[in-house]
C-alpha positions in Angstrom: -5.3 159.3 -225.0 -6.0 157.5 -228.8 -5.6 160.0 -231.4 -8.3 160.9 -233.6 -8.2 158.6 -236.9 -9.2 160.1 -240.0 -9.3 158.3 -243.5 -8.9 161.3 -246.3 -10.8 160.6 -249.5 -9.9 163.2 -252.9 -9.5 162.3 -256.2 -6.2 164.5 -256.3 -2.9 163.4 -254.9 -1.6 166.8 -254.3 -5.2 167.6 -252.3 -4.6 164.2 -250.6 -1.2 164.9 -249.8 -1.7 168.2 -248.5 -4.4 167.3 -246.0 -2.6 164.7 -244.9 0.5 166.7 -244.1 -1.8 169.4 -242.5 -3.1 166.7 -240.3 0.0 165.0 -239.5 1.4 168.4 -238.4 -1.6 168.0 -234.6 -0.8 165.7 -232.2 -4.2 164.5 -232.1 -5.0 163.6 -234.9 -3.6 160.1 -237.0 -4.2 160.0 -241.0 -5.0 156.5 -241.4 -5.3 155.9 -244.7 -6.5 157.2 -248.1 -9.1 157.0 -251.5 -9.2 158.8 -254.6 -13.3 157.7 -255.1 -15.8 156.6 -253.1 -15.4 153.1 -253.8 -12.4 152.4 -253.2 -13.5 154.6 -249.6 -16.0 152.6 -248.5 -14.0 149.3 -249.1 -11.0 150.6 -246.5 -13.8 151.8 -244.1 -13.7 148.4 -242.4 -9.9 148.3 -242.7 -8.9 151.0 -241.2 -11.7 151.8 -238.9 -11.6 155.4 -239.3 -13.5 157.6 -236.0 -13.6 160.7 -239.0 -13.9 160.7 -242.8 -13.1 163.9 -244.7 -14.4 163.5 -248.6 -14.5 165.0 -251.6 -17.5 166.3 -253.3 -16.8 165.9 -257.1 -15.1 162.8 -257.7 -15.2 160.1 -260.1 -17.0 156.2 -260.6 -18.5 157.7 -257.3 -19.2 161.4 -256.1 -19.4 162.0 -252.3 -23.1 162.5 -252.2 -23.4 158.6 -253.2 -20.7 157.8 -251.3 -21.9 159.4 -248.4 -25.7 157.7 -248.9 -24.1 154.3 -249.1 -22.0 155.0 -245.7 -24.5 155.9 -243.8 -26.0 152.2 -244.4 -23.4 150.8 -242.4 -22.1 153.8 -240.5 -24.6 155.9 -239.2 -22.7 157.7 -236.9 -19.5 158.2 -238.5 -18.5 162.0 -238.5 -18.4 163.1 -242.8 -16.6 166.2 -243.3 -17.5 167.1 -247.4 -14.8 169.6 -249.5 -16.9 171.8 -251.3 -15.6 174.4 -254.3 -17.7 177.6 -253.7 -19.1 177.6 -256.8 -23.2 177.4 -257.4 -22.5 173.5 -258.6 -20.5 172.7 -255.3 -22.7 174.5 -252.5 -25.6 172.6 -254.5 -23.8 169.5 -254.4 -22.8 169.8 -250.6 -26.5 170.8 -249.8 -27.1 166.9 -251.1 -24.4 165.4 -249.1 -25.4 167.2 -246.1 -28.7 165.6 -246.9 -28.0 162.8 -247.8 -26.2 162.2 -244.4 -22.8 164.2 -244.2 -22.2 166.0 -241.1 -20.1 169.2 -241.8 -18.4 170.9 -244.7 -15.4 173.1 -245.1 -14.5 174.7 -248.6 -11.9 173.8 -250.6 -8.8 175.8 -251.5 -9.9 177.0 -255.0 -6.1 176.7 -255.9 -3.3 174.2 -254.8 -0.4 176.3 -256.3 -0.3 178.5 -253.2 0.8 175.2 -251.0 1.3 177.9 -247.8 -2.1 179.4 -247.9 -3.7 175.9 -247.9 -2.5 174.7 -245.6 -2.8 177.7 -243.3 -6.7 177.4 -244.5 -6.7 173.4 -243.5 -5.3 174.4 -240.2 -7.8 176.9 -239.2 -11.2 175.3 -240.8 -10.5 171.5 -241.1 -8.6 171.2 -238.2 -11.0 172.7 -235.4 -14.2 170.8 -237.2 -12.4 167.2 -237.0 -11.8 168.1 -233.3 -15.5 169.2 -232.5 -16.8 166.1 -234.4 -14.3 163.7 -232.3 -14.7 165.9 -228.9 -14.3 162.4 -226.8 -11.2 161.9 -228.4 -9.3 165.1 -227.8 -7.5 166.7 -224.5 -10.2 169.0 -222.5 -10.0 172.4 -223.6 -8.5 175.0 -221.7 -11.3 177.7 -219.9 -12.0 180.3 -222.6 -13.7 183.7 -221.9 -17.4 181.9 -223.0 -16.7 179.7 -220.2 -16.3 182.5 -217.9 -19.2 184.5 -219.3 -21.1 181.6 -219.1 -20.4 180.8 -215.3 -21.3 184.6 -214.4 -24.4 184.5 -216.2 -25.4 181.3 -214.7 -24.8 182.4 -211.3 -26.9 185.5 -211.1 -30.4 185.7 -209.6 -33.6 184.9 -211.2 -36.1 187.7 -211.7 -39.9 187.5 -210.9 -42.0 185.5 -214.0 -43.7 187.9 -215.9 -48.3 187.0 -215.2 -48.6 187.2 -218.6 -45.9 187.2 -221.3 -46.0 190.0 -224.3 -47.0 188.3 -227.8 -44.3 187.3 -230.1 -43.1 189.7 -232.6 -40.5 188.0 -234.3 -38.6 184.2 -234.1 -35.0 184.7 -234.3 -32.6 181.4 -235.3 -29.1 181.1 -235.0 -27.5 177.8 -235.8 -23.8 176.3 -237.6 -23.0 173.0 -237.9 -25.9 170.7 -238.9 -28.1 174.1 -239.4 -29.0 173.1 -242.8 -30.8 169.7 -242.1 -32.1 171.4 -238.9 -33.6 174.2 -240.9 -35.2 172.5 -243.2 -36.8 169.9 -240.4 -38.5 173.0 -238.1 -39.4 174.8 -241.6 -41.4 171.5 -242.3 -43.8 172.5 -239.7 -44.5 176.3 -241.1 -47.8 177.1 -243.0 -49.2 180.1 -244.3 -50.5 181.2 -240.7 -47.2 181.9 -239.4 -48.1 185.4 -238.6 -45.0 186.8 -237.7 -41.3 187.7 -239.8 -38.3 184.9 -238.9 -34.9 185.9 -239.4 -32.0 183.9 -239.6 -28.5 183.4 -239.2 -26.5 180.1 -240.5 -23.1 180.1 -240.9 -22.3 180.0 -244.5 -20.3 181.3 -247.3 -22.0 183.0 -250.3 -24.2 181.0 -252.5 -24.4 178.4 -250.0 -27.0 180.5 -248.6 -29.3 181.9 -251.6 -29.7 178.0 -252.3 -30.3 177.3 -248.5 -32.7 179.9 -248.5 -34.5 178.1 -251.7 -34.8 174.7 -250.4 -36.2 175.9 -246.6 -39.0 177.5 -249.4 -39.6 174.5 -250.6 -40.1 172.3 -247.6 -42.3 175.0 -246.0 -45.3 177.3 -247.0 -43.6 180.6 -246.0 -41.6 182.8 -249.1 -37.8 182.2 -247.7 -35.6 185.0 -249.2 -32.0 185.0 -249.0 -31.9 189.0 -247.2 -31.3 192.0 -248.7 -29.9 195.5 -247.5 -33.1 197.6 -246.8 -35.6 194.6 -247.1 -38.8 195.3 -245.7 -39.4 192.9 -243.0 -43.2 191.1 -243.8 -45.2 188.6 -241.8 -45.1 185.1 -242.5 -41.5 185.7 -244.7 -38.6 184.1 -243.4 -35.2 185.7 -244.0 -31.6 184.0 -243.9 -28.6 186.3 -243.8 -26.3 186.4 -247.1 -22.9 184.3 -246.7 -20.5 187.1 -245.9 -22.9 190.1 -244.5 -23.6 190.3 -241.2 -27.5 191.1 -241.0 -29.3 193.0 -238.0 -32.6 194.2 -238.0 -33.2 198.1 -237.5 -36.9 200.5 -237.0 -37.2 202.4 -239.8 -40.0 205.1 -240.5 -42.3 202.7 -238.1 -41.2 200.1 -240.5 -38.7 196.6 -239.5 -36.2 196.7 -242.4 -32.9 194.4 -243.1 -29.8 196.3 -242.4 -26.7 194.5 -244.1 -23.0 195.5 -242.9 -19.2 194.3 -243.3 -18.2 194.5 -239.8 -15.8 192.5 -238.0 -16.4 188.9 -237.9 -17.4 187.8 -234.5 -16.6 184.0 -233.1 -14.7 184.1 -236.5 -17.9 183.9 -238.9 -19.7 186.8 -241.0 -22.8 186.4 -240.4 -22.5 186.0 -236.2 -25.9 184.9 -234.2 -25.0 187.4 -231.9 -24.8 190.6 -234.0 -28.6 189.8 -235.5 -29.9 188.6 -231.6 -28.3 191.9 -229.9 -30.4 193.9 -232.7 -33.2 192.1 -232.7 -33.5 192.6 -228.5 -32.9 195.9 -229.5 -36.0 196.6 -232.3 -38.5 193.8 -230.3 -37.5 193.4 -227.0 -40.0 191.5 -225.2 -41.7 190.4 -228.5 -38.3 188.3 -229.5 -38.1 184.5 -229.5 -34.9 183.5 -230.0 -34.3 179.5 -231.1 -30.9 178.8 -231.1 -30.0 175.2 -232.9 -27.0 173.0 -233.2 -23.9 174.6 -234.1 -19.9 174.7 -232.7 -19.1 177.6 -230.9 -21.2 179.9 -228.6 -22.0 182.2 -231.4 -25.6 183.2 -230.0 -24.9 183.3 -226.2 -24.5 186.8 -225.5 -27.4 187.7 -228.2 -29.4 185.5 -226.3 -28.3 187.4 -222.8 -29.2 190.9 -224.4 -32.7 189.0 -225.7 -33.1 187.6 -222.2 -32.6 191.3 -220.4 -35.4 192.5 -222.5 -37.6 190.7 -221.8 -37.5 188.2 -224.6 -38.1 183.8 -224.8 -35.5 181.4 -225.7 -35.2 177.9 -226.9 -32.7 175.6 -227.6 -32.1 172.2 -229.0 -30.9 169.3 -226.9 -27.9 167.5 -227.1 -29.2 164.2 -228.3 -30.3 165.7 -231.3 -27.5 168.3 -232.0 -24.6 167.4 -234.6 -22.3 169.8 -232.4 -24.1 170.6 -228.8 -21.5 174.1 -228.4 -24.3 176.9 -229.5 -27.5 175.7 -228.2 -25.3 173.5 -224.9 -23.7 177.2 -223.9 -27.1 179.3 -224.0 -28.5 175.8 -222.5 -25.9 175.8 -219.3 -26.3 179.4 -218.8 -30.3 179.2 -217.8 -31.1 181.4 -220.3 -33.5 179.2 -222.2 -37.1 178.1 -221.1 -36.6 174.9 -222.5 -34.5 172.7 -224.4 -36.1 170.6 -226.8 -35.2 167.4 -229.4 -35.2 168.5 -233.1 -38.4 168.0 -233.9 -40.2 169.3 -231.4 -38.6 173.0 -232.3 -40.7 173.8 -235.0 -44.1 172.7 -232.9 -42.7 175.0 -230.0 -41.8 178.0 -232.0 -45.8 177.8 -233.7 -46.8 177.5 -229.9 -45.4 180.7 -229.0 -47.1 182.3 -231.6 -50.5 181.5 -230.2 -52.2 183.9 -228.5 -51.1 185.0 -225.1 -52.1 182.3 -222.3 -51.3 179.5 -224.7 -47.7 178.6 -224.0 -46.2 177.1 -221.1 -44.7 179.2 -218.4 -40.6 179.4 -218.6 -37.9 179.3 -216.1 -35.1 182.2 -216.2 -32.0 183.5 -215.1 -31.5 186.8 -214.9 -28.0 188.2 -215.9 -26.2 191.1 -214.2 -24.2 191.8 -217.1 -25.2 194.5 -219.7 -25.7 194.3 -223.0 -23.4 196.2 -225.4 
């Protein structure tokens, strides 16, 4: 099997040098070449035929959200993986890369003088993303426990339709890798009338998502907050979890408020899909719509089975249009979703749903015999 290529473009040697060695270290993977700026990057693209690209954000004669614009020109499909500092300038800067065309991000070690602790952190973020981005390239995974889950779920009966299903109470999104672009492409399609609260997970560091949460309030006519511990949930007011916090939703007083939390990462990421979609089927059962958008992983699946048990409607987007088909292809095998949709027709589906009762299209489910915990 060819290995994965991957040209590595820094304006550091000892950041170069590092992720090469880091990549050298998998059997899968081939570093095949090298760039300290953009320009000299896009030159070697046609020499070395790269099937990856892992860049730089901040570099000089040409920063990576140029760099990235001009690649896209001639390779549209080309897997970008941006280093970004997690500082207010850098998630800014990787929010225009991923923009302007980039497909993932990872962050960059804020200091190279610990040489150990890079390259543990290059193992465990950079590594797994090149894989997921080259998937055709790389050995078939052994069966994990989400494959399991996934085969019991999809094997169990399906329940009568409901004659009429309850109204919507609340949409629910849960998305990763290409969440950003996604978000901001349903968000297009929200107005003023969006009656109900959305709450959402995207997995993110700090900062990365205060400014998400500003730009999906820009492209949108709904007030987009970054959430807070003991926020009051509104109608019409969409709320992305803080980078960091897990965020659940919780009855208070006959009031919906925000409950933030340090627990244990789940699927490896704080905030997890699954701890908002478990509390969310546990507030607005019936009432929930769950979207669950492109992303690696299955971070969402057994939030959506716990949505699903209750009562509650789930969408997902399609392959085709997903940067990474592991979130929305897992809930999608399972049965769990009534539909699974191209990018942009999410946002139109989600407003359907919010019609009144009779309006949307009747849904085919699974029903799981698992419980939800």
């Amino acid at each position: 099997m060819p290995k994965i290529r991957v040209l590595i473009v820094d304006d550091t040697v000892v950041m170069r040098r590092l992720i090469a060695e880091v990549l050298a270290r998998d059997e899968e993977i081939e570093v095949v070449g090298s760039a300290p700026n953009g320009a000299i990057a896009l030159q070697k693209l046609t020499q070395v035929n790269p099937d990856l690209v892992t860049m730089d954000v901040e570099m000089p004669e040409m920063n990576g959200v140029e760099t990235v614009r001009r690649l896209r020109l001639t390779h549209p499909k080309l897997p970008v993986i941006m280093f970004s500092t997690l500082t207010t300038r850098g998630a800014a800067t990787t929010l225009d890369a991923l923009g302007a065309g980039a497909t993932d991000y990872v962050s960059k070690p804020t200091s190279v003088a610990n040489a150990e602790e890079c390259i543990r952190r290059l193992t465990t973020e950079l590594v797994p993303k090149i894989k997921a981005h080259c998937r055709h390239l790389c050995r078939p995974l052994a069966e994990s426990d989400h494959t399991i889950f996934l085969r019991r779920v999809r094997s169990a009966a399906s329940p009568p339709l409901p004659a009429r299903p309850a109204p919507v109470e609340i949409v629910a999104i849960g998305t990763s890798t290409g969440g950003p672009n996604a978000l901001v492409e349903v968000f297009r399609h929200f107005s003023a009338s969006v009656s109900v609260p959305i709450v959402i997970v995207q997995h993110m560091p700090p900062l990365f998502t205060a400014m998400l949460a500003e730009r999906l309030g820009r492209v949108s006519s709904l007030p987009v907050h970054e959430g807070q511990h003991g926020q009051p949930l509104e109608p019409g007011h969409a709320y992305l979890a803080p980078g960091g916090s897990h965020m659940e939703v919780r009855r208070v007083d006959r009031q919906t408020q925000l409950l933030l939390h340090n627990g244990p990462p789940e699927h490896s990421c704080r905030p997890a899909v699954d701890v908002l979609f478990r509390s969310v089927a546990e507030t607005h059962g019936s009432g929930a719509l769950a979207v669950v958008m492109t992303g690696m992983g299955a971070d969402g699946l057994r939030g959506c089975q716990c949505i699903h048990e209750r009562g509650g409607r789930i969408l997902t987007q399609d392959e085709a249009t997903s940067v990474v088909w592991g979130m929305p292809g897992y809930v999608a095998r399972s049965g769990l979703a009534e539909a699974v949709l191209p990018l942009t027709e999410i946002g139109p589906a989600i407003l359907q749903h919010l019609r009144p009762a009779g309006a949307s299209t009747p849904r085919t489910t699974i029903h799981p015999t698992t419980t939800c915990h």
